[in-house]
N, C-alpha and C positions, 0 to 999 in steps of 0.2 A: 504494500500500500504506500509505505512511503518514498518506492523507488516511482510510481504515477506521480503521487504528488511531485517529486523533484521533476520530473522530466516536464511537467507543463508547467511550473515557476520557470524553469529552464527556456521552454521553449516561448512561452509569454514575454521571458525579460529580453529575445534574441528578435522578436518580434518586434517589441518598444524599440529597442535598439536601431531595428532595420528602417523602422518608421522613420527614427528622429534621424539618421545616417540618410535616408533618403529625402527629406526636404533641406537638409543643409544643402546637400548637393544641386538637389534642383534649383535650389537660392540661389547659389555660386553658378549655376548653368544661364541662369536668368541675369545677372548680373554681368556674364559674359559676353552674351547675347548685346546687352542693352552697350558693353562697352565696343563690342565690335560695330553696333549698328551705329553707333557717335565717334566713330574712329573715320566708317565710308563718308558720315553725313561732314565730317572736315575736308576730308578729299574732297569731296566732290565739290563745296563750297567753298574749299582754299582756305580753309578757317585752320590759323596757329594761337597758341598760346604762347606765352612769356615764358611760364614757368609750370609744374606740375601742380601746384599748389589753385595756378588761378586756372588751369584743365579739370584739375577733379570738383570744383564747383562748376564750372561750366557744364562737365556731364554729369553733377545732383539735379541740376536746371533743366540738363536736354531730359535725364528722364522724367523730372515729373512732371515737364511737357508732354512725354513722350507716353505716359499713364492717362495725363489730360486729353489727348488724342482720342486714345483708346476706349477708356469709356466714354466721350460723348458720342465717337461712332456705334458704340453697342445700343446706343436711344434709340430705336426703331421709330421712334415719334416722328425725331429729324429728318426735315427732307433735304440736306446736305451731309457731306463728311470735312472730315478735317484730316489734314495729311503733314509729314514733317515737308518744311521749307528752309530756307537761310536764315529765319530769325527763332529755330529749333533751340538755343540753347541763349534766349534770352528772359528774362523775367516781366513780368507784367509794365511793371515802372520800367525796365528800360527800352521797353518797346514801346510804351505810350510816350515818355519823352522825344523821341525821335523819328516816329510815326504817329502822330495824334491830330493831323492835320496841316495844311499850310499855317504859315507865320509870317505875315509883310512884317521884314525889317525896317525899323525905324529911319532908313535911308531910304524908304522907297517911299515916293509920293502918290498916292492914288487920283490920277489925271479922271475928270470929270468930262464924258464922254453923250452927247446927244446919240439916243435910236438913227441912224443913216437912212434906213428902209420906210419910206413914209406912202403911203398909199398905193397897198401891194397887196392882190389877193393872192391869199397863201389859202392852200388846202385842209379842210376839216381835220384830218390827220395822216400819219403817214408811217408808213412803214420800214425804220430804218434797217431792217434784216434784207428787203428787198432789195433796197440800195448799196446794197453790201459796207456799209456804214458802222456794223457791229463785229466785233473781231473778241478776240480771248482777252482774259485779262490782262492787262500789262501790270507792273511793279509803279506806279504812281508818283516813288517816293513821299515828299510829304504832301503833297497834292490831292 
C-alpha cells in the first residue's frame, strides 16, 4: 500500500514539475518570438539604438504594443485591424507629441485669401473613386 501511495506522490510531484518546466519554457519561447519579431521590425525600418539599455525599453514598448495589436484584433466587433508599423516601438506620449497634428510655427503668417471661383455650377456631388482621385494611404507626417 505504501509503495501506490509513493508512486502517485511521485508521479503527481513529476507532473507539477512538468507543468511549471513547461510554461517557463513556453514564457522564454514567447519572449523569443517577440525579441526576434522586434529585431526584423529594426531591419526592416532601419531602427538603431545607442545602447542596450535604451533597446531593451524600446522592445518592453514594441511588445506591449505588440499585445495592444493583438487583442484589439481578436474584437470581432471591429471593422478594422491594427498591424505593426515604424512607430511599433513608441509610447502613446511620444507618438502624440510628434504626430498629433499640424502646428503653424510662429514664423508662419497665415495670408488671408478670397474664394477665386465665383459663379460656377458645380455638381450635386461626385465621385472621387471614379476620378481616380483616391489612392492608399500615405504617411501625412504631421498633417
Amino acid at each position: 500500500m505504501a509503495f501506490i501511495f509513493n508512486w502517485r506522490l511521485n508521479f503527481a510531484t513529476l507532473l507539477v514539475l512538468g507543468l511549471c518546466i513547461s510554461l517557463v519554457t513556453s514564457r522564454t519561447l514567447y519572449e523569443a518570438s517577440i525579441t526576434e519579431k522586434h529585431e526584423q521590425w529594426m531591419s526592416q525600418y532601419g531602427r538603431v539604438y545607442k545602447d542596450d539599455t535604451k533597446k531593451a525599453k524600446r522592445l518592453e514598448t514594441f511588445k506591449q504594443n505588440l499585445e495592444y495589436i493583438e487583442s484589439t484584433n481578436k474584437d470581432v466587433t471591429r471593422t478594422y485591424k491594427l498591424g505593426i508599423n515604424q512607430f511599433a516601438d513608441m509610447t502613446n506620449e511620444e507618438f502624440k507629441a510628434i504626430r498629433n497634428g499640424y502646428r503653424i510655427s510662429s514664423q508662419q503668417k497665415i495670408k488671408n485669401t478670397s474664394f477665386q471661383y465665383e459663379n460656377v455650377t458645380v455638381p450635386y456631388s461626385m465621385d472621387w473613386r471614379k476620378k481616380g482621385a483616391v489612392t492608399k494611404i500615405k504617411d501625412q507626417g504631421q498633417c
